[in-house]
Structures are given as structure tokens and as C-alpha cells.
C-alpha positions as CSV (number, residue, x, y, z in Angstrom):
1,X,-15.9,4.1,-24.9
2,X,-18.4,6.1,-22.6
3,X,-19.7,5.1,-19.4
4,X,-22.5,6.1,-16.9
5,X,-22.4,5.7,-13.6
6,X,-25.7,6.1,-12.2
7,X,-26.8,7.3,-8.8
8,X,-23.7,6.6,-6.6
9,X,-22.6,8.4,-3.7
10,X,-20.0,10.1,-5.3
11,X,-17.2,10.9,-2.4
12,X,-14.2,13.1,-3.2
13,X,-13.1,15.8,-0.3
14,X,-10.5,17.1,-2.8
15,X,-13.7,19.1,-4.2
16,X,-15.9,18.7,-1.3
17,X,-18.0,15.9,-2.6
18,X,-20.3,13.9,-0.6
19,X,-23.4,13.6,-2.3
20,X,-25.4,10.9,-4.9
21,X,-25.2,12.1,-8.2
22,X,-24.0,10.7,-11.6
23,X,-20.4,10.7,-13.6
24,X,-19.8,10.2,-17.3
25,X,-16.4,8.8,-18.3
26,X,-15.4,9.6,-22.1
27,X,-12.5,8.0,-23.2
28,X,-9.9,8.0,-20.5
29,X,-11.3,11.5,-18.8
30,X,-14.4,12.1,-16.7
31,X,-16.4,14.1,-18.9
32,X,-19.6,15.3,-16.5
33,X,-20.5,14.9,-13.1
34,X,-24.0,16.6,-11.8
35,X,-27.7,15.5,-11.8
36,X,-29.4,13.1,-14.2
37,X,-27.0,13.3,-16.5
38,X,-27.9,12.1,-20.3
39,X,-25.4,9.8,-22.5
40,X,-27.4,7.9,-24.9
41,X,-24.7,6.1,-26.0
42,X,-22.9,5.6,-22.5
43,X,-23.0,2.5,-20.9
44,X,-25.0,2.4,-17.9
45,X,-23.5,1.3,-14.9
46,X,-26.0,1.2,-11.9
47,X,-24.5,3.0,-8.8
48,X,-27.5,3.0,-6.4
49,X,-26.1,1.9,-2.9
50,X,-23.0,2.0,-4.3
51,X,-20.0,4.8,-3.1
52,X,-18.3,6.2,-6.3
53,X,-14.3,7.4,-4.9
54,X,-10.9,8.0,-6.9
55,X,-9.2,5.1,-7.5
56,X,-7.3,3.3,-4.9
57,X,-3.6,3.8,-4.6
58,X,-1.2,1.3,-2.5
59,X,2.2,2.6,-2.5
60,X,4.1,-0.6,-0.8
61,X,3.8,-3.8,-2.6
62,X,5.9,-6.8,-3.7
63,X,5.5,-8.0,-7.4
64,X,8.6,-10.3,-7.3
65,X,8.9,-9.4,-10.8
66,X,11.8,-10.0,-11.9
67,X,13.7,-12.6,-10.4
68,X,10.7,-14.3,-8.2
69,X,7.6,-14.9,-10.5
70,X,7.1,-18.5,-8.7
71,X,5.8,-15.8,-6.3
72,X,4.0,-13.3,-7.8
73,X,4.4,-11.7,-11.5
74,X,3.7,-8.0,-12.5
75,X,0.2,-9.1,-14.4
76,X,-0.5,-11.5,-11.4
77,X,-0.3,-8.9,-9.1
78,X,-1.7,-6.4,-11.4
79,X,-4.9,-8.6,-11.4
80,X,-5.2,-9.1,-7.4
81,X,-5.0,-5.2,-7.3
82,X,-7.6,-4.4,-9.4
83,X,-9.3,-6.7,-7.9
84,X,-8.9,-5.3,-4.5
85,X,-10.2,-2.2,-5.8
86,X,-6.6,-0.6,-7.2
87,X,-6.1,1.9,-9.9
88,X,-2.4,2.0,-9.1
89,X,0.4,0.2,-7.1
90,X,4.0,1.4,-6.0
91,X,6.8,-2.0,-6.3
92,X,9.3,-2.5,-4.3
93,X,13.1,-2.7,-5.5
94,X,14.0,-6.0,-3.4
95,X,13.9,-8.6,-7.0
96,X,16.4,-10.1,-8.6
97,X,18.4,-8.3,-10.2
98,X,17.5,-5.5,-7.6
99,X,15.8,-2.3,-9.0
100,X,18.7,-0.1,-9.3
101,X,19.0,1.3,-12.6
102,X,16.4,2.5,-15.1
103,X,16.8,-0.5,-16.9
104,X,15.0,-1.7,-14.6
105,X,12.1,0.8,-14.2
106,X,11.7,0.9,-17.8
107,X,10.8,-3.6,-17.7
108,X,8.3,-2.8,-14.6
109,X,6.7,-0.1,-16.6
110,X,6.9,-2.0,-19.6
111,X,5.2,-5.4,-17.8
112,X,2.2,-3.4,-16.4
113,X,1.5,-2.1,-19.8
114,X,1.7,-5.7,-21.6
115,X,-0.7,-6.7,-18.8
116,X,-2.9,-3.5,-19.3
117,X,-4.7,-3.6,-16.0
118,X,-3.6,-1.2,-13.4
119,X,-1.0,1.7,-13.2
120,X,2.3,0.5,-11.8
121,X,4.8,3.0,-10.1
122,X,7.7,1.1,-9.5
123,X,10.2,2.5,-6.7
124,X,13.9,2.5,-7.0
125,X,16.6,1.4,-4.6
126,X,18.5,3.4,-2.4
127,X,21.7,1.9,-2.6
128,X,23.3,-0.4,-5.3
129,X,22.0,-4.4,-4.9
130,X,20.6,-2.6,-1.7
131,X,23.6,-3.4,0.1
132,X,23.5,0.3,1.9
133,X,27.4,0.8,0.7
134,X,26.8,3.0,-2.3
135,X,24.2,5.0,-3.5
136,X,21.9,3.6,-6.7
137,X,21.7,5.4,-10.4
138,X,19.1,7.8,-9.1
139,X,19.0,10.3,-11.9
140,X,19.0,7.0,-14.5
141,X,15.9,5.9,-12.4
142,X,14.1,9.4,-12.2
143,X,14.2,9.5,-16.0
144,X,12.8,6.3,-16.3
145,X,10.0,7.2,-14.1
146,X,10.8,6.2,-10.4
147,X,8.0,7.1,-8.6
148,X,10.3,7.1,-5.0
149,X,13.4,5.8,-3.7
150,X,13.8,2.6,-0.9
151,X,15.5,-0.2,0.5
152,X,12.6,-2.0,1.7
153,X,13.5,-5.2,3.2
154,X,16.4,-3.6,4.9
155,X,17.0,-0.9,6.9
156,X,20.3,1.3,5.6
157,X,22.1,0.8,8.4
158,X,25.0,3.5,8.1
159,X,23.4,7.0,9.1
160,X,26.1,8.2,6.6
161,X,24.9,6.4,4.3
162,X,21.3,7.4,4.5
163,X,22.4,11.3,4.8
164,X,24.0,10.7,1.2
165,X,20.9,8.9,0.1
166,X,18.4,12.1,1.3
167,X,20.5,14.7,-0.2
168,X,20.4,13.0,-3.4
169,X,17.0,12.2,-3.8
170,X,15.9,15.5,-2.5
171,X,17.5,17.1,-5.7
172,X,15.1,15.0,-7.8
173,X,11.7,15.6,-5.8
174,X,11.1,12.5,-4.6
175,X,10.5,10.9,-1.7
176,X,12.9,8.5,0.9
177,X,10.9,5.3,1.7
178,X,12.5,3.5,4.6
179,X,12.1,0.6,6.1
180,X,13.3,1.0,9.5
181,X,15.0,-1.6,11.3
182,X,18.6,-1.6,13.0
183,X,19.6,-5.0,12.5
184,X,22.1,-5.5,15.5
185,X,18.8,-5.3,17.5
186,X,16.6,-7.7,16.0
187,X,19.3,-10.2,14.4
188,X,17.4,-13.3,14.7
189,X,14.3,-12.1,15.8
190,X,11.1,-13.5,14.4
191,X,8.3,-12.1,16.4
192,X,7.8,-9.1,18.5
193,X,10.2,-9.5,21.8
194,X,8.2,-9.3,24.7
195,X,5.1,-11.3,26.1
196,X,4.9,-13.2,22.8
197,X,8.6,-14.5,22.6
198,X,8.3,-15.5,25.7
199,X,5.2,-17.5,25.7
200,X,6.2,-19.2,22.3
201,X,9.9,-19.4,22.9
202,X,11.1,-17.9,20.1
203,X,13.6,-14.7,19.7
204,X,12.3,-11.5,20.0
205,X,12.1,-8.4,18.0
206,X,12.1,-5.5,19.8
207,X,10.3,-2.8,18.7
208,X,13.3,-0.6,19.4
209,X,15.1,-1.7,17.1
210,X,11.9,0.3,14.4
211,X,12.3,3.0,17.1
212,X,15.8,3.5,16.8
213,X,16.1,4.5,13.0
214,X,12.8,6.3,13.0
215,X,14.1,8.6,15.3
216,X,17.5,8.5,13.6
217,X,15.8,9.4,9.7
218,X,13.8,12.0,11.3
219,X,16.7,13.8,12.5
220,X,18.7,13.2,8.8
221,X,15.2,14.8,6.8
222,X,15.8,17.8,9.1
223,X,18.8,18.8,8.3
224,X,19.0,17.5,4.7
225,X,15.4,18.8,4.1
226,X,14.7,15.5,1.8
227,X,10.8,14.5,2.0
228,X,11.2,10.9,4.4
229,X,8.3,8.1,4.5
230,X,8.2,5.9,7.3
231,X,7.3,2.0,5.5
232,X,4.5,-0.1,7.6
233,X,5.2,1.5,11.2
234,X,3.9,-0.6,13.5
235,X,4.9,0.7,17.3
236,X,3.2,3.5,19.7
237,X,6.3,4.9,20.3
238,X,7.2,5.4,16.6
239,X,4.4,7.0,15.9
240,X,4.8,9.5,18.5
241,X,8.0,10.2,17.1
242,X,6.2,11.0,13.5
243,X,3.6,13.1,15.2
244,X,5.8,15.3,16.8
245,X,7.7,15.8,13.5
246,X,5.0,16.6,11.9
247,X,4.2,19.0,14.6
248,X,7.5,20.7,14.0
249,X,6.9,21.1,10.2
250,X,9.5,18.5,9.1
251,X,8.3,16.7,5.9
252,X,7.6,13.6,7.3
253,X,5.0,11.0,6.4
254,X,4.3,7.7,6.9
255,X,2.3,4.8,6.6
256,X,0.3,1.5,8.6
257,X,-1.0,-1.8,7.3
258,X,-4.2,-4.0,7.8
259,X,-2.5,-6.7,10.0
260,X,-0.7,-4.0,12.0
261,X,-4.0,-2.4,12.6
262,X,-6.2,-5.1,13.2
263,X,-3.8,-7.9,14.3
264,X,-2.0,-8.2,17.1
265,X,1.1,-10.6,18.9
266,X,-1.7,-11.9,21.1
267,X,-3.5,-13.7,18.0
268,X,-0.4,-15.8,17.2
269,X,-0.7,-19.3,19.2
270,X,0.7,-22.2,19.5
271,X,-0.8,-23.3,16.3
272,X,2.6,-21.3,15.0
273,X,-0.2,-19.9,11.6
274,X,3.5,-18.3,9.9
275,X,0.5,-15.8,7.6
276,X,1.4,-14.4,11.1
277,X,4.5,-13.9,10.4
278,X,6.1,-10.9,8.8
279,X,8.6,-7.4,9.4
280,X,7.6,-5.6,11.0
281,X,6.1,-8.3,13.4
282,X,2.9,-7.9,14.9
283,X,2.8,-5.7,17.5
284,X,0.7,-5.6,20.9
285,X,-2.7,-5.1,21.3
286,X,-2.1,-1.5,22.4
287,X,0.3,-1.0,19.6
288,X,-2.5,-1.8,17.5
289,X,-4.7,0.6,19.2
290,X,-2.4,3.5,18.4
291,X,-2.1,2.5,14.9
292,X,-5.8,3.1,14.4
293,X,-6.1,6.6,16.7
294,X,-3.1,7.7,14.4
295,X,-5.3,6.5,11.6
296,X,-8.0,8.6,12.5
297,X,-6.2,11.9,14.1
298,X,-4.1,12.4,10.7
299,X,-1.1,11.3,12.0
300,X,-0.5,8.2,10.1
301,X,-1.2,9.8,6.0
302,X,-1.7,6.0,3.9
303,X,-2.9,2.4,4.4
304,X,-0.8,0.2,2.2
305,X,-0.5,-3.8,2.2
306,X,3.3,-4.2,2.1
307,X,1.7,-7.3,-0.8
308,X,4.3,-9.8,0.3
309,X,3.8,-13.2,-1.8
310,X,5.6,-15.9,-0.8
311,X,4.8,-19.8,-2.3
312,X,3.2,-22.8,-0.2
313,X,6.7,-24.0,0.7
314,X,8.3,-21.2,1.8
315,X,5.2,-20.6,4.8
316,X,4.2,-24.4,5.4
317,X,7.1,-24.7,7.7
318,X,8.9,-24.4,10.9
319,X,8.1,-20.2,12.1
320,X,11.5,-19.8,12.5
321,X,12.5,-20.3,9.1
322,X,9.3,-19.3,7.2
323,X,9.7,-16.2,5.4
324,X,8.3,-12.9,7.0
325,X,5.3,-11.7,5.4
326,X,1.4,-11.6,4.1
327,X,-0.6,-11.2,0.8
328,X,-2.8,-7.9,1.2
329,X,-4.1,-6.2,-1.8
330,X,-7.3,-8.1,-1.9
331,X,-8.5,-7.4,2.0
332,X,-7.2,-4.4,2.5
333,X,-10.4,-2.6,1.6
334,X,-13.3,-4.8,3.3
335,X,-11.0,-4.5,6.3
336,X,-10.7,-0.8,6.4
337,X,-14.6,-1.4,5.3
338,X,-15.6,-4.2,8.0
339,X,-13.5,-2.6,10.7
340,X,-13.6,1.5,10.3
341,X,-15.8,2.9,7.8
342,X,-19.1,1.3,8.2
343,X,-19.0,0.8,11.9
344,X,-18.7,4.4,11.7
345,X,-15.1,5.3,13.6
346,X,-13.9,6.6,10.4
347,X,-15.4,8.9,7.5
348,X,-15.5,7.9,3.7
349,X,-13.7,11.1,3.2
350,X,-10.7,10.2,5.1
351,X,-10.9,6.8,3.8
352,X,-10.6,8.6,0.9
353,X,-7.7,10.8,2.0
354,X,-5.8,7.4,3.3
355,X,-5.9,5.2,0.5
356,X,-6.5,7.5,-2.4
357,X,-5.5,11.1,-2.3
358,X,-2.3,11.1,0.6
359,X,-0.9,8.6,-1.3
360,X,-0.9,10.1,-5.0
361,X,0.5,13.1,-2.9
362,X,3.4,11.6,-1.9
363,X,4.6,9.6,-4.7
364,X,4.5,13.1,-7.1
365,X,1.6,11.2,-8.8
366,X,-1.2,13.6,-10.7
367,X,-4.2,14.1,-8.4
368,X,-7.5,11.8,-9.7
369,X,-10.0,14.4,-8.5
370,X,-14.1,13.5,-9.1
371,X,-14.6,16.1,-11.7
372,X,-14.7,16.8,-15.3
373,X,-10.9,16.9,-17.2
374,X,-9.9,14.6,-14.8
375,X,-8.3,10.9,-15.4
376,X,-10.7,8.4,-15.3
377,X,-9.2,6.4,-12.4
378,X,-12.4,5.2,-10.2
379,X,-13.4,3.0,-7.6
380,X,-17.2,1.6,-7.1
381,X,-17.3,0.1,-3.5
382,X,-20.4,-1.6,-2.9
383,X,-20.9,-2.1,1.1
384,X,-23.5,-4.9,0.9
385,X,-21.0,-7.3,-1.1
386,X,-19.9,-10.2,0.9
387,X,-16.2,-11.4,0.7
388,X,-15.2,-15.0,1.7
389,X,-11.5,-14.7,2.1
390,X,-10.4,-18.3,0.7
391,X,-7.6,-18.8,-1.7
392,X,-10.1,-19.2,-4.6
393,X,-11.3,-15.7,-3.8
394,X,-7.3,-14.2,-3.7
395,X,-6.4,-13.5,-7.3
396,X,-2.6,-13.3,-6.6
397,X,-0.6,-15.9,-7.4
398,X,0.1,-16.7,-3.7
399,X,-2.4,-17.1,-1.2
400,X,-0.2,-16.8,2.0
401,X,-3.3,-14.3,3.5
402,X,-3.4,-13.5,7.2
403,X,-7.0,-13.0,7.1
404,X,-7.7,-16.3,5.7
405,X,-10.6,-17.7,7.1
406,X,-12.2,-14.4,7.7
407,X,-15.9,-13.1,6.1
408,X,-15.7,-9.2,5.3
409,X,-18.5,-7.2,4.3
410,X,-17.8,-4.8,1.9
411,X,-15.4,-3.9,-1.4
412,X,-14.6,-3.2,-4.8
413,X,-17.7,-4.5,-7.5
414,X,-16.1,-1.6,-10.4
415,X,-13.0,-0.5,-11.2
416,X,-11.6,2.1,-14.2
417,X,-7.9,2.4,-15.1
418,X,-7.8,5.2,-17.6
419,X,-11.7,5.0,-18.3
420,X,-10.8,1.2,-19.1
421,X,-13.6,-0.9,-17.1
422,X,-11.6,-3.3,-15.9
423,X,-13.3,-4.7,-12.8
424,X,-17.1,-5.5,-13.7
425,X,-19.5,-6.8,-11.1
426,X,-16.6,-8.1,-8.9
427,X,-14.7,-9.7,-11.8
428,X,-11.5,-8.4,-13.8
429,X,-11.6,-8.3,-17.4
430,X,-8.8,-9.3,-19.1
431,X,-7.2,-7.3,-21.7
């Protein structure tokens, strides 16, 4: 089927594009993109007011699929993304059984395409059962398409251990995904350790213990030369760390979320809301601010959501026992929208470059570039739509938002997967 988009500001800094002007999408390529193009048998789309970008790409989310679909399933979440304005999503390996084999890969891969809605890339483990004593079936995974390797949800805690795991992966050309916590430090902790433990009486998580193995995995890319990802840093400190790697030429990347940009330890009260709570823990307010200056100085390379469903029960509880994390993949956009792109502190091009184009980069994905003989993997954002974030508007199968509550301006009305139009006006069409 062919498709029109007419009149949108078409945004792509991959080939300098920054102008209104039309695209024609044939089949599951872009076919044309110039000035008052003609299709007579294209379906008109109306872009006017409208930005036209590559798809969106978040590379850290939890699908819970297998193991944990009272949570979240592969075509649940595959529905929330596209809604959120997602062409394609990186998984995590934490389910049950973990994703350590390409068995595996293969159901994940096998899922998304049953649910026919958005491109999932899911990520292996690290380790077997991510228990950080022996290393995963990497080469199985590879072959099956593992799009990177992680143990997210645990730090590897044995810097022997992770040296094995780099030189490994770096044979394959992919990347090390980390989530970077040493657990003797923040055993027990369920909020950032400082002014907010202290006011609420709870154990603290220092941010040290993210500091620690940052600096630690830094030091293991540069002398096993593996590409390493730094998963949802959330701490001044650590970030310097990445910036002065970066400065050095190690290959070193990493990445920030919506509640650790725009949330801070300071908006948890004693109302104890646990769609606070989550690991990393909310930072301080100056933690925050470094977040978004890394954001904008090129330091930090991708916004992802770290999509962390969890059911009513499991977060309508006593915080110290509620499980750690926040649905994202539906505000993640009108945030970055609402907060840094139409205020003006941030470009559409690096908007762009943050949740489109860095993150295709670094999982070895093919670019999506705005231009003919490319995939037809789009975003329309239209920044007049209003968003009500309530759980009937969340189309995950958890609503466990921290921005519940909240009314954002700005997101995803259009999405194409392949040149398939699966958001239309705000809605996704089922297969």
C-alpha cells in the first residue's frame, strides 16, 4: 500500500533535513521525498503542523514475556510502544526462563511478529540465569539475532567476570549493556541515601554504589576494547566519568531516562507514591540537572524508558517491599516534548539523534534515514495533541506510571513499521 504524507516538517540530521516537504512510502520503503509530490493512488495523510522524524527507537524495556505476562506480554507491550510513538524496542533478558540461549531470542522474535506491530530487538544475557558465574551462549544468541548483551536487573558483580563477558561479546560486534550497581553498597536500599532516606526513614542507596562499577566497566572496555553501554545512569558523578571516557576515545556510551531527568528524590513524600520507586532510585535535584546538560552537550547518546511493568499488587504496598520500577513507553515522548523540545532547550534534530538515530547506532541496527530506498520506519509527532496521562490512556497492560496525573502537550498521532500504518490519528490498528 502507498502512502502520502503531506506537508510535514520532515526532520532527519542524518541528511540534513529540516524543512516541510512531502514523503511517499511504497510498500515497506520510502519511495520519494521532495515538493508537491503526486501519488494518485497514495493515501493521503495530512502532515501540516505536524513533524515527520525516523521512527523512535527505545533500547531498554521490560516485556515480561516469558515467564511474567500478568505484567506485561510481547503484543501488550508491543501496542504501548507504538503507541508512544515506537518503530522498535530492545527487551531485556531478566524473564523466566532468563534470555540466555537463542531459544530464547528466536520466541521474542517470533512473539513480535505474531503480534505484527513494532520491531522487537531482544537483548541476551550476560551470564547464564544471570547469576554473573558463567558466561551465556553468546554465539547461539548472535545467530538468533541478539541485538546486545546484559544483565539488567543486576549488576555483574565479579570484575573477572565482566572482563570474560567484554572479550566475548566484542568478538561478535555487539555491544555490553550494564546495569551498574555493586550490591554490597546498596543491599537493602530502596531510595537514594542521603536527604531523602533520612527524611522518610528508609535505607539508603548510595549513589556510589552506580559510581563504583561505572568507573570499574570503564576501565574493563579499555583494555578489552569491547563497545560498553552505561543502562539508565542517573548520578553527576557517573556521568562525568562517561564524559571523560568519551573524551579519551574509549567506546563508551550510555543512556538517561524520563523520571531520572525530570524527577527527582525531593518529589517522593510522605505519601510513600511507590510509581516513585525504582533502580536506579531517583536522584537529587542537581543530579537531575546534570542528566539534562548531559542530554544536551552529547554526553548522554539515548533516552530509553527502562518500561518496567509491574501489576496493582505488587506497587499498592508498603515502599519497602514494592517492587522497583515505572511504565514509560507512553510518556516518554510528550515529556521530552513538554519539557525540552518545545520550550526550546533542545533541537528536533537532537531529539532526533537521542531517541532515533544514537540508538539504531548502537544496537548494530540498519540506519532509518528520511530518504528514498530507505525502510519505511516513521514517526508523525503532532505538538498541539494533548495527552491526559490516566490509566485508560496507558496501553500497556500495567499502569504503574510515575507521571500519572500529569497533562503533556505533545506526541505520536502516526506511526509506520515497515510502511505498515499502524498508529492512525492517535490509535493503533491491530493486525
Amino acid at each position: 500500500m502507498a502512502y502520502l504524507i503531506r506537508g510535514a516538517n520532515v526532520v532527519d540530521p542524518q541528511v540534513g533535513l529540516n524543512e516541510i516537504c512531502d514523503v511517499l512510502v511504497e510498500g515497506d520503503k520510502i519511495a520519494q521525498v521532495g515538493k508537491d509530490l503526486d501519488a494518485t493512488d497514495a493515501t493521503v495523510i495530512d502532515g501540516a503542523g505536524k513533524y515527520l522524524v525516523p521512527g523512535l527507537v527505545d533500547m531498554h524495556v521490560h516485556f515480561r514475556d516469558p515467564g511474567f505476562e500478568y505484567k506485561e506480554t510481547i503484543t501488550t507491550g508491543s501496542r504501548a510502544a507504538v503507541h508512544g510513538g515506537f518503530t522498535d524496542v530492545a527487551t531485556m533478558p531478566n524473564t523466566s526462563p532468563v534470555t540466555d540461549s537463542g531459544s530464547e531470542i528466536r520466541y521474542q522474535i517470533e512473539q513480535a511478529q505474531m503480534a505484527n506491530l513494532c520491531h522487537v530487538r531482544p537483548m541476551g544475557a550476560l551470564t547464564a540465569e544471570q547469576k554473573g558465574e558463567s558466561l551465556a551462549e553468546i554465539g547461539d544468541m548472535v545467530a538468533e539475532g541478539a541485538s546486545a548483551f546484559s544483565d539488567d536487573g543486576h549488576g555483574v558483580q565479579s570484575a573477572g567476570m565482566m572482563r570474560t563477558c567484554m572479550e566475548y561479546v566484542s568478538q561478535f560486534d555487539r555491544v555490553v549493556c550494564a546495569h551498574c550497581e555493586v550490591e554490597s553498597l546498596t543491599t537493602n536500599g530502596v531510595i537514594n541515601e542521603g536527604r531523602a532516606s533520612t527524611r522518610l526513614g528508609m535505607f539508603g542507596w548510595p549513589a556510589l554504589g552506580e559510581e563504583l562499577e561505572i568507573m570499574r566497566d570503564i576501565e574493563l572496555a579499555r583494555i578489552t576494547g569491547c563497545d560498553f553501554h552505561v543502562c539508565h545512569i542517573s548520578t553527576a558523578r557517573g556521568l562525568e566519568y562517561v564524559r571523560r571516557a568519551k573524551a579519551e576515545g574509549l567506546p563508551v556510551t550510555c543512556e538517561v531516562t524520563p523520571h531520572h531527568l525530570f524527577l527527582c528524590e525531593d518529589d517522593i513524600t510522605d505519601a510513600y507514591n511507590t510509581n516513585l520507586k525504582m533502580n536506579p532510585p531517583l536522584r537529587t535535584s542537581a543530579d537531575a540537572a546534570a542528566m539534562r546538560e548531559g542530554l544536551l552537550d552529547g554526553s548522554i547518546d539515548c533516552v530509553v524508558t527502562d518500561h518496567a511493568p509491574h501489576a496493582a499488587h505488587e506497587k499498592d504496598c508498603e515502599w519497602e517491599i514494592a517492587y522497583f520500577g515505572c511504565v514509560g513507553l507512553e510518556t516518554s515522548l510528550p515529556l521530552m516534548l513538554a519539557n525540552m523540545v518545545l520550550p526550546g532547550k533542545m533541537s528536533w534534530e537532537r531529539m532526533v539523534e537521542v531517541m532515533a538515530i544514537n540508538p539504531r547506532r548502537i544496537l548494530r541496527l540498519d540506519p532509518v534515514r528520511l530518504e528514498a530506498g530507505s525502510s519505511a520506519d516513521l514517526t508523525l509527532i503532532d505538538p498541539q495533541m494533548v495527552v491526559h496521562v490516566t490509566p485508560e490512556y496507558l496501553q500497556c497492560k500495567s499502569k504503574n506510571s510515575s507521571f500519572l496525573g500529569l497533562t503533556l502537550k505533545g506526541c505520536a498521532c502516526d506511526v509506520f513499521v515497515d510502511g505498515r500504518h499502524v498508529l492512525v490519528d492517535g490509535k493503533v490498528v491491530e493486525a
